[in-house]
C-alpha positions in Angstrom: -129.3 98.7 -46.7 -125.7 97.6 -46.0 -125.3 93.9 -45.2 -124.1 93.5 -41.3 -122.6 90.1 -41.7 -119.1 90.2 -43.6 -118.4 86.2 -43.0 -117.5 84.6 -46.2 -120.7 81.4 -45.8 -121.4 79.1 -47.8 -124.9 79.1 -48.9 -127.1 76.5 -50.9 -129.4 77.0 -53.4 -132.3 74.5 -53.2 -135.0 76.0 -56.0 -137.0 73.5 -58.8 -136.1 74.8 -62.5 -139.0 75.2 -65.0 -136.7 73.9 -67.7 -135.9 70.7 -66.0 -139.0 69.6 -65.1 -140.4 70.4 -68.8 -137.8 67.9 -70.8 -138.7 65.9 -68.0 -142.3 65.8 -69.8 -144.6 67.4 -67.1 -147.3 70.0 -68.1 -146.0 73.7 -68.0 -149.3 74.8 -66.7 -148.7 72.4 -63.3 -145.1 73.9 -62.7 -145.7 77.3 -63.8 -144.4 78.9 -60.5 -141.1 76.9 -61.0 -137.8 79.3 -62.1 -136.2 80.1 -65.2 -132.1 79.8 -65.2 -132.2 83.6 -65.1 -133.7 83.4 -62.0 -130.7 81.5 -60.5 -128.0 83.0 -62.1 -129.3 86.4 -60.9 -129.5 84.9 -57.2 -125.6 83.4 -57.2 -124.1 86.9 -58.5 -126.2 88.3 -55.7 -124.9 86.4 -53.1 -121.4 86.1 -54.9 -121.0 89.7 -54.9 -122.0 89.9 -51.1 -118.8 87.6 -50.5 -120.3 84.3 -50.3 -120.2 81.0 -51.9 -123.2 79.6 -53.6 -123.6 76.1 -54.4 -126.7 75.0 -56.4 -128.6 71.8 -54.8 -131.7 71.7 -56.8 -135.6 70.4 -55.8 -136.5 68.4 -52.7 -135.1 65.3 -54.8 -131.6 66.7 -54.9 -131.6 67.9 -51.4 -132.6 64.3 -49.9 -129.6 63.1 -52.0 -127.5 65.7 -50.6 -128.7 64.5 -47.1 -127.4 61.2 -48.4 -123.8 62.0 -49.0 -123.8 64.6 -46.0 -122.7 67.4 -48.4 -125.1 69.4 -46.3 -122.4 69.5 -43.3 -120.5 72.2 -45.5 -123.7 74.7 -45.7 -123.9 77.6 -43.4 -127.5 79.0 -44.6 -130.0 77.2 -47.3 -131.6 79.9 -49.4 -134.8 78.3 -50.2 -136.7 79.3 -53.1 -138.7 75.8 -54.2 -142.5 75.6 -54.3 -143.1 72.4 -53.5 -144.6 69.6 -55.9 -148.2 68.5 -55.1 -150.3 69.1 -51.8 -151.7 72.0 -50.1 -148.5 72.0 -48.1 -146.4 71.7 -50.4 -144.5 74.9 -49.6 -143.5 73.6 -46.4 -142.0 70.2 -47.8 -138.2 72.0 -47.9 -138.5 73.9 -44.3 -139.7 71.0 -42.9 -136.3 68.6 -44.1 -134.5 71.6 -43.1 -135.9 71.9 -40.0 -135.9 68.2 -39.2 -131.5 68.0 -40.0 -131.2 71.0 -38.1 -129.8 73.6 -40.9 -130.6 77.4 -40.7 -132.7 78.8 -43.7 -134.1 81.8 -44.7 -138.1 82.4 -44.6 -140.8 81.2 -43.5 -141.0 78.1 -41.1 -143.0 74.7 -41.7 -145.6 75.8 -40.2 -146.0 79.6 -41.5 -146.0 78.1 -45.0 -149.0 75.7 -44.2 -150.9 78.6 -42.9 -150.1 80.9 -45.6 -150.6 78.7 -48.7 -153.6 77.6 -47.3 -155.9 81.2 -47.5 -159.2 80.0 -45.3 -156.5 79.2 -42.6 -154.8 82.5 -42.9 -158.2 84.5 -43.0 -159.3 82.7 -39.6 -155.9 83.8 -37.9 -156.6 87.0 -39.2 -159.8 87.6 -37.9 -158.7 86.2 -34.6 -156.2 88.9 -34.2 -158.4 91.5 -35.4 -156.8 92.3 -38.8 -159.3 93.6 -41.5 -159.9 90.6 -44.1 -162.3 90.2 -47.0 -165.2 88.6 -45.6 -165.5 84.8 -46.8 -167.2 81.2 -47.1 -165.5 78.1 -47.8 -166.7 75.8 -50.1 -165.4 72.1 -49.5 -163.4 69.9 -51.3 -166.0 67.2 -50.3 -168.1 66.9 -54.0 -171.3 68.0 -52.5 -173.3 66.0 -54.9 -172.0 62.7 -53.1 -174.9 60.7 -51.3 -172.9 60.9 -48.4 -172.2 64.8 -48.3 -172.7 66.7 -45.1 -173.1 69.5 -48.0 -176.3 68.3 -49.9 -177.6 70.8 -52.6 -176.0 73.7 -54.6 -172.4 75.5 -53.7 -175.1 78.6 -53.1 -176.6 76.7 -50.3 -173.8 77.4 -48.5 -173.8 80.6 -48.3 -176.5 81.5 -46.1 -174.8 79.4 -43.8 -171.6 80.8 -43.2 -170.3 83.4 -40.7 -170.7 86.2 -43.2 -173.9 85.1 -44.8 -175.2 88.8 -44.9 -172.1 90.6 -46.9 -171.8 87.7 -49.5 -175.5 88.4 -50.2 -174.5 91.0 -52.8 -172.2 90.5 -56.1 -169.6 90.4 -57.0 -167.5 87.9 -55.2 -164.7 86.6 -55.5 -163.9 82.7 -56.1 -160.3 81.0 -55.6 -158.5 78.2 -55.1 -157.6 78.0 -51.7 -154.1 76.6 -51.6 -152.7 78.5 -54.5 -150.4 81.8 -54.6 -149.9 85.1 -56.7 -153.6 84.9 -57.6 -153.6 81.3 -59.3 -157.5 80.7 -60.8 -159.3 83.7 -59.0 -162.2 84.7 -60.8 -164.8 87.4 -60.5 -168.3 86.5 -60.4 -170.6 89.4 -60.9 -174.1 88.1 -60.7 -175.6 84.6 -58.9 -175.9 83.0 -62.5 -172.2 82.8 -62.9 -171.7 81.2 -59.0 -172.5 77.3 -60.0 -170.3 77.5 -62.7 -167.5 79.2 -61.6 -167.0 76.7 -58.8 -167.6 73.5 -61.1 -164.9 75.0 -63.1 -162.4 75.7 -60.3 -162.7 72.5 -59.2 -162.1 70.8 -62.1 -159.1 72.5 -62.6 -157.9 72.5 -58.8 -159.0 69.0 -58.0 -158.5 68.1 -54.0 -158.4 72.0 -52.5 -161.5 74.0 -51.3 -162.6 77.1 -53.2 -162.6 80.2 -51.1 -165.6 83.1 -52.0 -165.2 86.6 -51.1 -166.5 90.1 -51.2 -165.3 91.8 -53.7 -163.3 95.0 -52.3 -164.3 97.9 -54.7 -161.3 100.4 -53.4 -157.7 100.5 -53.9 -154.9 97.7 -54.4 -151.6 97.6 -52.4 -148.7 95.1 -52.7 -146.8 95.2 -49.3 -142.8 94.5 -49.4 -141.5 93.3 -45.7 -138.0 92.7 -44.4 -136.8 91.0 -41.2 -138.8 88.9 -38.2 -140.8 89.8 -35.1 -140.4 93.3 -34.0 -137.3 93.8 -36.1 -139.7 93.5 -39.0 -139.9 96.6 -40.9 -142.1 97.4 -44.1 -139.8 97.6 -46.7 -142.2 99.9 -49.4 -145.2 99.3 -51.3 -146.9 100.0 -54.4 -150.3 100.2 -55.7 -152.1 98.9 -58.5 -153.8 101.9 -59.9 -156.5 100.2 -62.8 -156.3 102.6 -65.9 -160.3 104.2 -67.2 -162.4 101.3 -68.3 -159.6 98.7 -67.4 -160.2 95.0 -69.0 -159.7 93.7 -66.0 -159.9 95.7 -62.5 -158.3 93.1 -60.2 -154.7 91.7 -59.8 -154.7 88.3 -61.8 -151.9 85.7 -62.2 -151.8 86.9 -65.6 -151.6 90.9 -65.5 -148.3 89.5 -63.1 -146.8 87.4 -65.5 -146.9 89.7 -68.7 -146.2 93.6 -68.9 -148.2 93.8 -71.8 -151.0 92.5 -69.9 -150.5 94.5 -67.2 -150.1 98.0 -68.7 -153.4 97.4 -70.7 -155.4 97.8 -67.9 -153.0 99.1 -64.5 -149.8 100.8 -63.2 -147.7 100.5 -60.6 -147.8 103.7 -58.7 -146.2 104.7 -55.2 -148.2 106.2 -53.2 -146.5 108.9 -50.4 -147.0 106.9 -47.3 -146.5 110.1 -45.0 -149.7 112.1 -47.1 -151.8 109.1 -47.7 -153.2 107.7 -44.5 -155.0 105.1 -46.5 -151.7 104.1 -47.9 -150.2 104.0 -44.5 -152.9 101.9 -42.8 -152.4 99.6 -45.6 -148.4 99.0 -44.6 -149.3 99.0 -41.1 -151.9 96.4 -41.6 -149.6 94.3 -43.8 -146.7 94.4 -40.9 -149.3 93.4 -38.3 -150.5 90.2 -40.9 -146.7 89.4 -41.3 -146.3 89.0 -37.4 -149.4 87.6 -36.7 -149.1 84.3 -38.8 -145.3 84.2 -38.0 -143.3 84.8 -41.1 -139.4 85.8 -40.9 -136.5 87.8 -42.7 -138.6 88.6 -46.1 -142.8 88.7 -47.0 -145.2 90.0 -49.4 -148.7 91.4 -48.7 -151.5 92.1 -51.3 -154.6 94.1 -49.7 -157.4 95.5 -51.5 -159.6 98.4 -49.9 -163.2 98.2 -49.1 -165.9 100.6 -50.2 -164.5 102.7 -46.8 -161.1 102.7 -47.5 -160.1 100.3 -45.4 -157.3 98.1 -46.4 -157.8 94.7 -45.8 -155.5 91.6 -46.5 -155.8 89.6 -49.4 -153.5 87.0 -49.3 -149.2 86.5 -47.5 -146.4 85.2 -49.6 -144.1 84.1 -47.0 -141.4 83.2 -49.8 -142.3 85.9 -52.5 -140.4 85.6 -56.1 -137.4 87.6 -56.1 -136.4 87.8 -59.8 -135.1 91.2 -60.8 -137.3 94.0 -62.6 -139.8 91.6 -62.6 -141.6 90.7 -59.4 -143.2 93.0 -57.0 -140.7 92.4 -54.3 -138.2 93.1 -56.6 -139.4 96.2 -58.2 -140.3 97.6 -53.9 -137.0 97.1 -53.4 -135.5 99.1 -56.5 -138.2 102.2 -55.9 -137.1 101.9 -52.2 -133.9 102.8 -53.6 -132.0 99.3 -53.1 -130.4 97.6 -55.7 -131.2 93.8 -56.2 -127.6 92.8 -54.4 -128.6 95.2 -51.2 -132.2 93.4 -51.2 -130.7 89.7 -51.0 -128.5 90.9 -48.7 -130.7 92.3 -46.2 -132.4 88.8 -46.7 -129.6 86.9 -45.4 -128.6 89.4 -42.8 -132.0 89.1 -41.4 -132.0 85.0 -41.7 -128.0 85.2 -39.9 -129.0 87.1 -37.1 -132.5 85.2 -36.5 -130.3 81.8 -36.8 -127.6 83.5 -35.1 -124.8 81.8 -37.5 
């Protein structure tokens, strides 16, 4: 993929560094998501060997001051790759200061990134637009065991309650925070026993957020890689997550994605040949049709898990997936797609150009 736009621009960097915010004294396990140096550096050769100048910013802190100085006058295109810091929307805190001065940036807008970090809002847009998605029951951040609770008694109440009272009727299920990415505290529960506990303990740990229970998909895994916005999006490639005989884990956790060792103890990364496997197919078409539907642009990331059918249905839309070479699932798409990591930023910004038409 050749990059269209041969303008020298100058492009800022706004990001939150891991190391930073650790001398600074904060718990690791809070900013975990944040990037190492690597990260960075990797990014400004990128875009340095694509012709244009990179400038690092910083976190949302650093941008406000550069909104101070109006050093942001002298940016052409923000490449946006912060988190946030606190909130369920905090992924939308830099697109929405972007937005509100006016200044092109690639990804996902303010509003897309409410929608995707927050899952039981994703999953009703889904199922309006008729896209397959685990069936689910949310479990509210009100405590339920407050005298004033519209929630009164235990989180398995609930259940028979919701819209898809009938499939959560069997185990396992799945429990998760519902404002988290790249499969932050999910946890299998495999028999009724384990349901009350589970939750007390996701709450504890994810104070503020409601906790999102689904069926547990017993068929494949796919990790979706998408590139550009509206009908100029185009799947990019995908791989699957093929779980090895009697894995120790058989689901995708933030874990098996943040260590190889992990990961190859219990699951490959296999590509699947789209134009032989139909379910493999279905599952990039699906993922295309998710991207669109909740309105993400120039660059997206799609996990689906099959059901006992072999239908693919969406897990969960990173609308601003990580990007660090040989390392994250974007990444490693792109490479097996046959791009190096320079050709993958690049069709980035291309795609973030000709949407902001700079």
């Amino acid at each position: 993929m050749a990059t269209h736009h041969t303008k020298a621009l100058t492009i800022a960097l706004v990001y939150e560094l891991k190391s930073s915010y650790l001398a600074s004294g904060y718990n690791e396990a809070d900013y975990k998501d944040f990037l190492e140096e690597e990260d960075i550096v990797a990014l400004e050769q990128a875009l340095c060997s694509l012709g244009h100048k990179a400038i690092r910013i910083g976190d949302i802190r650093d941008l406000v001051s550069a909104f101070n100085t109006e050093d942001y006058k002298l940016w052409n295109l923000v490449f946006n790759i912060a988190v946030g810091m606190g909130g369920a929307a905090r992924e939308a805190q830099v697109p929405a200061l972007l937005e509100a001065y006016r200044i092109p940036f690639f990804g996902a807008d303010a509003a897309a990134s409410v929608v995707c970090q927050e899952k039981v809002k994703t999953k009703m847009i889904l199922e309006h637009f008729g896209i397959p998605t685990a069936p689910f029951c949310v479990i509210s951040r009100e405590d339920i065991s407050s005298p004033t609770s519209a929630c009164q008694g235990t989180h398995s109440d609930i259940i028979p309650r919701c819209r898809h009272a009938e499939a959560l009727k069997s185990y396992p299920l799945f429990a998760k925070p519902a404002a988290e990415y790249s499969s932050t505290g999910t946890q299998k529960i495999s028999q009724a026993s384990e349901l009350e506990p589970t939750i007390s303990n996701l709450r504890a740990q994810h104070p503020g957020q409601d906790i999102l229970l689904e069926k547990f998909l017993p068929g494949r895994e796919f990790t979706v890689g998408i590139l550009g916005t509206g009908p100029r999006a185009m799947v990019l490639g995908m791989h699957e997550i093929r779980w090895k005989a009697q894995p120790q884990i058989d689901y995708y956790t933030y874990e098996l994605k943040q260590s190889w060792e992990t990961f190859n103890s219990s699951a490959e990364h296999v590509v699947p040949n789209t134009v032989t496997d139909d379910e493999s197919q279905i599952a990039c078409e699906t993922a295309l049709a998710a991207y669109r539907a909740l309105g993400c642009r120039d660059v997206g990331r799609v996990d689906l898990r099959s059901d006992e059918a072999g239908v693919p249905h969406v897990l969960e839309l990173n609308p601003r997936p990580g990007i660090r070479p040989g390392w994250s699932d974007l990444a490693i798409i792109a490479s097996n797609a046959g791009l190096s990591y320079e050709q993958l930023i690049g069709g980035i910004v291309d795609s973030a150009l000709e949407r902001a038409r700079v």
